[in-house]
Every structure is written in structure tokens, then in C-alpha cells.
C-alpha positions in Angstrom: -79.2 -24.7 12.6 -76.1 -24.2 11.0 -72.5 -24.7 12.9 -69.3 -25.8 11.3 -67.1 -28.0 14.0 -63.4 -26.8 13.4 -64.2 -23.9 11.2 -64.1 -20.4 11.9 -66.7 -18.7 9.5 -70.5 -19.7 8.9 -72.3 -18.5 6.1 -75.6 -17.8 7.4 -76.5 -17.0 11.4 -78.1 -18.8 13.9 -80.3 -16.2 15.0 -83.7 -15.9 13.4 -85.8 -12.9 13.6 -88.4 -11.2 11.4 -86.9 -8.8 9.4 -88.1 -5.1 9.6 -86.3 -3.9 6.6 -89.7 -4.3 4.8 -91.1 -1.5 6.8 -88.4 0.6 5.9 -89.0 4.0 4.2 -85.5 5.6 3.9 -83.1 3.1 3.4 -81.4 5.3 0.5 -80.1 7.0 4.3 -78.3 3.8 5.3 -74.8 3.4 4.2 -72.9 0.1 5.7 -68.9 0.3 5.9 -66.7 -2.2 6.5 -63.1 -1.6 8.3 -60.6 -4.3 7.4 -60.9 -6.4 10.9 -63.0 -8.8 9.9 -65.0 -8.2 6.1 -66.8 -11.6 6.0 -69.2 -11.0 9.2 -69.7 -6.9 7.6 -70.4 -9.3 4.2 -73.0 -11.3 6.3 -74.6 -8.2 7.6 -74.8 -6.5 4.5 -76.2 -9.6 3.2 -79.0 -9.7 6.3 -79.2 -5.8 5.8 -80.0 -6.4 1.9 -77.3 -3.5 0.4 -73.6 -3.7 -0.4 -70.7 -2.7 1.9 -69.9 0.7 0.7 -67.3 1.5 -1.4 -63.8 2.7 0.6 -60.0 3.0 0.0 -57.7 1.7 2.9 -54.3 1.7 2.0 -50.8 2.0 4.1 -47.7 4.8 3.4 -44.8 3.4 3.3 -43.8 4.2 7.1 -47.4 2.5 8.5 -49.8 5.2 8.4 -53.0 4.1 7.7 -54.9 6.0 5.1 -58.9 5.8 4.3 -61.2 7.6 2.1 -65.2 6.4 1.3 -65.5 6.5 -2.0 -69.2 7.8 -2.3 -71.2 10.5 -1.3 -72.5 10.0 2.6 -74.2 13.9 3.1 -76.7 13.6 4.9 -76.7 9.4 5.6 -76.9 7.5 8.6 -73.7 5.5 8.3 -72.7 2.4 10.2 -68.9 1.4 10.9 -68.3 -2.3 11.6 -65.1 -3.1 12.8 -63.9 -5.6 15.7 -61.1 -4.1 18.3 -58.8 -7.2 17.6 -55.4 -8.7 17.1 -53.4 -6.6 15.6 -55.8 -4.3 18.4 -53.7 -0.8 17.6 -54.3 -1.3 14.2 -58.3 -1.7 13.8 -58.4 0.3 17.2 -56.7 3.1 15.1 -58.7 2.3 11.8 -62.1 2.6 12.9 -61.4 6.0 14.8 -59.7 7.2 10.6 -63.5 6.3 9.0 -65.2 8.0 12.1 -63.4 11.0 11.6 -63.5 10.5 7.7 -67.0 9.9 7.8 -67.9 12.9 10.4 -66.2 15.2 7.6 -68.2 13.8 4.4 -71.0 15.5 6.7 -72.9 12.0 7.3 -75.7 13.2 9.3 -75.3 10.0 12.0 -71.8 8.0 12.4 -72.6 4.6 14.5 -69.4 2.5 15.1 -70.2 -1.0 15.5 -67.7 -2.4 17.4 -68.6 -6.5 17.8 -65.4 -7.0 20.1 -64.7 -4.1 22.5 -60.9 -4.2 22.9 -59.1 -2.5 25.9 -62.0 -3.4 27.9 -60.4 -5.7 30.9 -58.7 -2.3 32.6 -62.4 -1.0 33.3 -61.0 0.1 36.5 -58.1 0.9 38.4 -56.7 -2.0 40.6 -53.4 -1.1 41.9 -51.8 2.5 41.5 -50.8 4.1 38.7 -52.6 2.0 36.1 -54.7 2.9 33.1 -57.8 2.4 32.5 -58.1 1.8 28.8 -61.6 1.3 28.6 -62.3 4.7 29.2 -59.7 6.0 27.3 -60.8 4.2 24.2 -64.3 5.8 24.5 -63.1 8.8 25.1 -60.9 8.5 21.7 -64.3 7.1 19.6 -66.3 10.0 20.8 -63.5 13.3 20.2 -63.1 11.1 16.6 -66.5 11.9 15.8 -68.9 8.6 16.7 -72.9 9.7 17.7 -73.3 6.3 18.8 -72.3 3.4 20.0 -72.9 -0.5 19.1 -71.6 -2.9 20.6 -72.0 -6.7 21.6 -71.2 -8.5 25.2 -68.8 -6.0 26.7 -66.5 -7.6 29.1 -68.0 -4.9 31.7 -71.6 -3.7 31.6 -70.2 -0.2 33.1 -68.5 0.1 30.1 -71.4 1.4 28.6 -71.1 4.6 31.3 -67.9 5.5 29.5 -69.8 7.3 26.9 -71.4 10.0 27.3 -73.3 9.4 23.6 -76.3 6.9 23.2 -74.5 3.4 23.5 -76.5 0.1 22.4 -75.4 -3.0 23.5 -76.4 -6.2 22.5 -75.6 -10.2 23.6 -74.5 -13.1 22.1 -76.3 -15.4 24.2 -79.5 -16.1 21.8 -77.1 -17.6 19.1 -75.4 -19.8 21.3 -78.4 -20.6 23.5 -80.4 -21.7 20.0 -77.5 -24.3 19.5 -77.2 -25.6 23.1 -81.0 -26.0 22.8 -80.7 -27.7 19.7 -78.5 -30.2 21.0 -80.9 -31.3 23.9 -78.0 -31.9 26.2 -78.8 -33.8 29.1 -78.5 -32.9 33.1 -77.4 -29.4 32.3 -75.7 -27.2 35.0 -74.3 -23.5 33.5 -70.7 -23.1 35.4 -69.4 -19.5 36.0 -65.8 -19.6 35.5 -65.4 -16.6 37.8 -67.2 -14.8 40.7 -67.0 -11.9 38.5 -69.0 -13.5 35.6 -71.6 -15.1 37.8 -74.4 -12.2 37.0 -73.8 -14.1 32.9 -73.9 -17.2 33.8 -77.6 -17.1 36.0 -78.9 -15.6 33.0 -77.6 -17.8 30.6 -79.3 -20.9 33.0 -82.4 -19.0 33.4 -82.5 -19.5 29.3 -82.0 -22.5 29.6 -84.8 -23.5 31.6 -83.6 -22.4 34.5 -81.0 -24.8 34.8 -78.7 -25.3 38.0 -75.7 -22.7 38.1 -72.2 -23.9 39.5 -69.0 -21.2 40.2 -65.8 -21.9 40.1 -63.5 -20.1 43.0 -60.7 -18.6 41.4 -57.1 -16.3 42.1 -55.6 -14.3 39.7 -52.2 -14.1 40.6 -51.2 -11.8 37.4 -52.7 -11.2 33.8 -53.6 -13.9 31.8 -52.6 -16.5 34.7 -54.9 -18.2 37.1 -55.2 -20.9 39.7 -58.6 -22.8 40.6 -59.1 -23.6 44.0 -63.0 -25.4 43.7 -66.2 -25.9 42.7 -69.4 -24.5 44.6 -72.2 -26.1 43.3 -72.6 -29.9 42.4 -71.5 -31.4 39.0 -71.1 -34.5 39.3 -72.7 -36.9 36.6 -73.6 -34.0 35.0 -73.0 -31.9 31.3 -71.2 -28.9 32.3 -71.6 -25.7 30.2 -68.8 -23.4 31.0 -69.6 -19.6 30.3 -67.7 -16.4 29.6 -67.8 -13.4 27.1 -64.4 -14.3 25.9 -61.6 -16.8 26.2 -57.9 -15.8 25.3 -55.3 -17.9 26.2 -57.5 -20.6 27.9 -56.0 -21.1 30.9 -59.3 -20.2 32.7 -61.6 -22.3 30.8 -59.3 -25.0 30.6 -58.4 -25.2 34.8 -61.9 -24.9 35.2 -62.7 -28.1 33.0 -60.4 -30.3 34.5 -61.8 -29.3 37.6 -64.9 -30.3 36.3 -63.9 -33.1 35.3 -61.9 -34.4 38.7 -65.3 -33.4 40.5 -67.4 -35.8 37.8 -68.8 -34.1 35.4 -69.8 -36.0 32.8 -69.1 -33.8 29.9 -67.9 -29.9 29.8 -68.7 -27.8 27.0 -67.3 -24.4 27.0 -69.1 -21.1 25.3 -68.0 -17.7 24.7 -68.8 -14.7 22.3 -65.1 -13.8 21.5 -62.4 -16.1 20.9 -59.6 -13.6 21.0 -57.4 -17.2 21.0 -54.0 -15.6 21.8 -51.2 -18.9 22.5 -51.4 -21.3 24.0 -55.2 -21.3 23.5 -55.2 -23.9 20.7 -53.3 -26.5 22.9 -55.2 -26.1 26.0 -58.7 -25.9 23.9 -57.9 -29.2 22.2 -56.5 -31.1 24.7 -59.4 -33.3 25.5 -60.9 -31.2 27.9 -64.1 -30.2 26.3 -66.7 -31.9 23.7 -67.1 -28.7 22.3 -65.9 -25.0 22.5 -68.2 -22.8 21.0 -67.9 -19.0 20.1 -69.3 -16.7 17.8 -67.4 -14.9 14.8 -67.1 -11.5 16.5 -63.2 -11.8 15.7 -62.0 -13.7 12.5 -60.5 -17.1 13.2 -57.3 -18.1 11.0 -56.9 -21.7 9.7 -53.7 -22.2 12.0 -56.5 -21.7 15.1 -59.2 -24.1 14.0 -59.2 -27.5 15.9 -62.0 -30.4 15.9 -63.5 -29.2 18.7 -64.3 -25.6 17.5 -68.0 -24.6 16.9 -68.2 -21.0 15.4 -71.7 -19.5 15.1 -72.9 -16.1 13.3 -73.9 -13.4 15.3 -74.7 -11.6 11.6 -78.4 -11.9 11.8 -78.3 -10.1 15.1 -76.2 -7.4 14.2 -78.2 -6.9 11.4 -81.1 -6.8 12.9 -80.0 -4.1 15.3 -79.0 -1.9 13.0 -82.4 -1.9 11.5 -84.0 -1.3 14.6 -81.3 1.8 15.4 -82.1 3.0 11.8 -86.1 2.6 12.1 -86.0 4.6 16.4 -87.4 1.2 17.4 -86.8 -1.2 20.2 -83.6 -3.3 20.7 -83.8 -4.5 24.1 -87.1 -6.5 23.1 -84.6 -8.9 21.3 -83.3 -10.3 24.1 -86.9 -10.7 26.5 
């Protein structure tokens, strides 16, 4: 098991499968490219993968256009495109659809755009008149760029997937933090849903974890990125609390619902999530005593400034890796995860 408490990259993942590279028989078709998002996890799946991060120019004109070019010969390859969605979001968002397109006219036979961290994806749905709803609009924008398919990992909507009208794989985050929590042999477990809306996540995460009791926390949303907790159904007291969500972003969610927790007797909270987007005030409200441990994976690239003690970041490399394989070989990816 490896984890790093307060730092935001780990060299190896937590997820251990049996490789099917060895069964491989045209791996001179796989190319593996890396947009500028977040180069260390591509590095680890590359690694996994067993072949270097292709070769490719990504440079800036002087008034911000971005400008890519691969710098090898793709005819005819199967060519995977790993870039996160994050902060600066335009930017990578932007990026990854310039080496789709790029890619799509170096005549790669099959352009796959791994996308870790879905961004746009909380407008999955119109709520109130006249909004957008980005989701779509960004797979809309990866498909007319060129993408045959789809890879990504714990969207914050399954629907998402329906967006596309190419083959979409999507994949969870769960076993890696699931083989630490199980590593740790916490005691009295009960999985807490921060959310009615992410209860579905949370009664699968406690059925891995044999079938432990599931808690929810009653919330309004009185506007984006603000919430009030009203109570607990479920019974925590005395217990280790393991909050659960696919990504937390300026904590006020996570962090109301631990001291909730708390006041209701819990006897420890841990928190989990996939994608620690960590937009301010996250770092104060994560390391404010609330939690033993917050742990995420390293979907997005954490900077030094947003490390704190209480930060375990896990690999999700392996997994990737693995997928990709599978893609590559036509074999089974949802057999991971039974």
C-alpha cells in the first residue's frame, strides 16, 4: 500500500491487477499522449502501459492561442489522449479538443480521449430557465473535434455517459480508495452520503465494504458552491464515519457534514473523494480539525500551496492503465469493478 499523507503525487498506484499487456500482439498500434493538465499521472500510465508518452509540441502565440503538433507518425494507430478537464478548465478543456483534432488529421485510425476529471459536468441538466447545460455541450464539442471514444473516470452524473453518441467507457475510483480504507481496518464503519443525490455511491461503496451501515446527510442548496445541513438520517454515534463523494471543491459540503457528524457523536470522520478540484477555501475548511483523513486520488494535480497533514492522495494510474489495455485488446472493462 502506498499513500503519502500531505502530498499530492504517489509514485506507484494502489490498484493491483494482472497485467494483459503480455498478451498483446499489436502494441506497435498503441501510441500514449499526454496534454499538459497533469503529465505525472500520463508518466505513471505510460509507465503501467510499458511505452513512453509520445512525442508532441505545445506551445502558446503570443496573444494565447494554444498550438499542438505530435511529432511522430500516428497513421493508422490507436492513439489515447490523457488529459484532466481542470483549473485553468478553458485551457485543458480547449487543449485536449487541439490533439483530437490534430490527431484525427495525422489519420490515427482510433482517437480515445481520456478524460480522468470530467469538467462542466455539474450543469447535467437544466434547473431553472435559460441555463446551459455544459455537460452536453462539452460532449458535443469532443465528438465534432474528432474523439471515437470516450474514457472517463467517476462522472459527477452517470447520464453523462448518454451525452455521447460514440462508445463511452467509464470507470471508478472506488477500488483504490476502498484497498486503503481496507488496509486501515477501521473500526465500526458507517459510509455517509453527503447528499440525497449521491446516495446511489455511497450504498455501493458500503456494500464494498462489507456491507457496512449507510448514513445521509439532509441537505439545501441555497446557490452554487453554498450549502446548509439540516441532519443526519442514519445513526453515527460512537462510530468512524466515512464521508463519500466523487469530488470536493471548496469543502463546504464535506466539511458541514463532518461537524454534523461530529455534534451527532461520531467518533472519527474520514472523508473520500476521486477529484479534489480544491478551489478556496477548501484548504482551511479540510484542515480545520474536522477530519482524520481526507483522501482523494490524483485525477487533478495537487500544488504544494494545497497540501495539508491531513491529505492522503492515492494513484488511480494502474487503473487507467489497465483500461486502456483492455480497450486496446476488445476485452472486458466492467469485470474490474465486480
Amino acid at each position: 500500500m502506498n499513500a503519502h499523507r500531505g502530498s499530492a503525487v504517489l509514485s506507484s498506484a494502489t490498484f493491483k491487477v494482472q497485467p494483459s499487456a503480455t498478451g498483446l500482439t499489436d502494441n506497435h498500434r498503441l501510441r500514449l499522449f499526454s496534454g499538459s493538465a497533469n503529465i505525472q499521472l500520463s508518466q505513471e500510465v505510460a509507465r503501467y502501459v510499458g511505452m513512453d508518452l509520445g512525442p508532441m509540441i505545445r506551445k502558446r502565440f503570443a496573444d494565447g492561442e494554444l498550438y499542438v503538433q505530435i511529432q511522430e507518425s500516428i497513421r493508422g494507430c490507436d492513439v489515447y489522449l490523457i488529459q484532466p478537464c481542470c483549473q485553468p478548465v478553458n485551457d485543458h478543456l480547449m487543449e485536449l479538443l487541439i490533439m483530437v483534432d490534430a490527431c484525427r488529421r495525422a489519420s490515427a485510425r482510433q482517437v480515445t480521449a481520456v478524460i480522468p476529471y470530467y469538467g462542466y459536468a455539474r450543469a447535467d441538466r437544466k434547473t431553472a430557465g435559460r441555463e446551459s447545460i455544459t455537460a452536453k455541450l462539452v460532449a458535443n464539442l469532443i465528438t465534432e473535434a474528432g474523439a471515437n471514444r470516450v474514457l472517463a473516470m467517476d462522472l459527477h452524473s452517470a447520464q453523462i455517459q448518454g451525452y455521447f453518441d460514440i462508445p463511452f467507457d467509464h470507470v471508478y475510483g472506488s477500488p483504490v480508495l476502498l484497498d486503503y480504507l481496507a488496509s486501515k481496518e477501521l473500526p465500526d464503519l458507517v459510509v455517509v452520503s453527503p447528499d440525497v443525490g449521491g446516495v446511489a455511491r455511497a450504498r455501493a461503496f458500503a456494500k464494498k465494504l462489507n456491507d457496512a451501515p449507510l448514513a445521509i446527510i439532509d441537505k439545501r442548496r441555497h446557490a452554487h458552491n453554498v450549502a446548509e445541513v439540516l441532519n443526519i438520517i442514519g445513526d453515527v454515534k460512537g462510530k468512524t464515519a466515512v464521508l463519500v463523494d466523487d469530488m470536493i471543491d471548496t469543502g463546504g459540503t464535506i466539511a458541514e457534514g463532518a461537524r454534523l457528524l461530529r455534534e451527532e457523536g461520531a467518533r472519527q470522520v474520514y472523508a473520500c473523494a476521486t477529484h479534489a478540484v480544491f478551489s478556496p477555501p477548501a484548504m482551511e475548511r479540510l484542515s480545520s480539525g474536522l477530519f482524520e483523513e481526507v483522501i482523494v486520488t490524483n485525477t487533478i494535480p495537487i500544488p504544494e500551496n494545497n497540501r495539508f497533514p491531513q491529505l492522503v492522495v492515492l494513484s488511480v494510474a494502474n487503473l487507467l492503465g489497465e483500461t486502456i489495455w483492455r480497450i486496446h485488446e476488445d476485452t472486458s472493462v466492467s469485470s474490474m469493478f465486480r
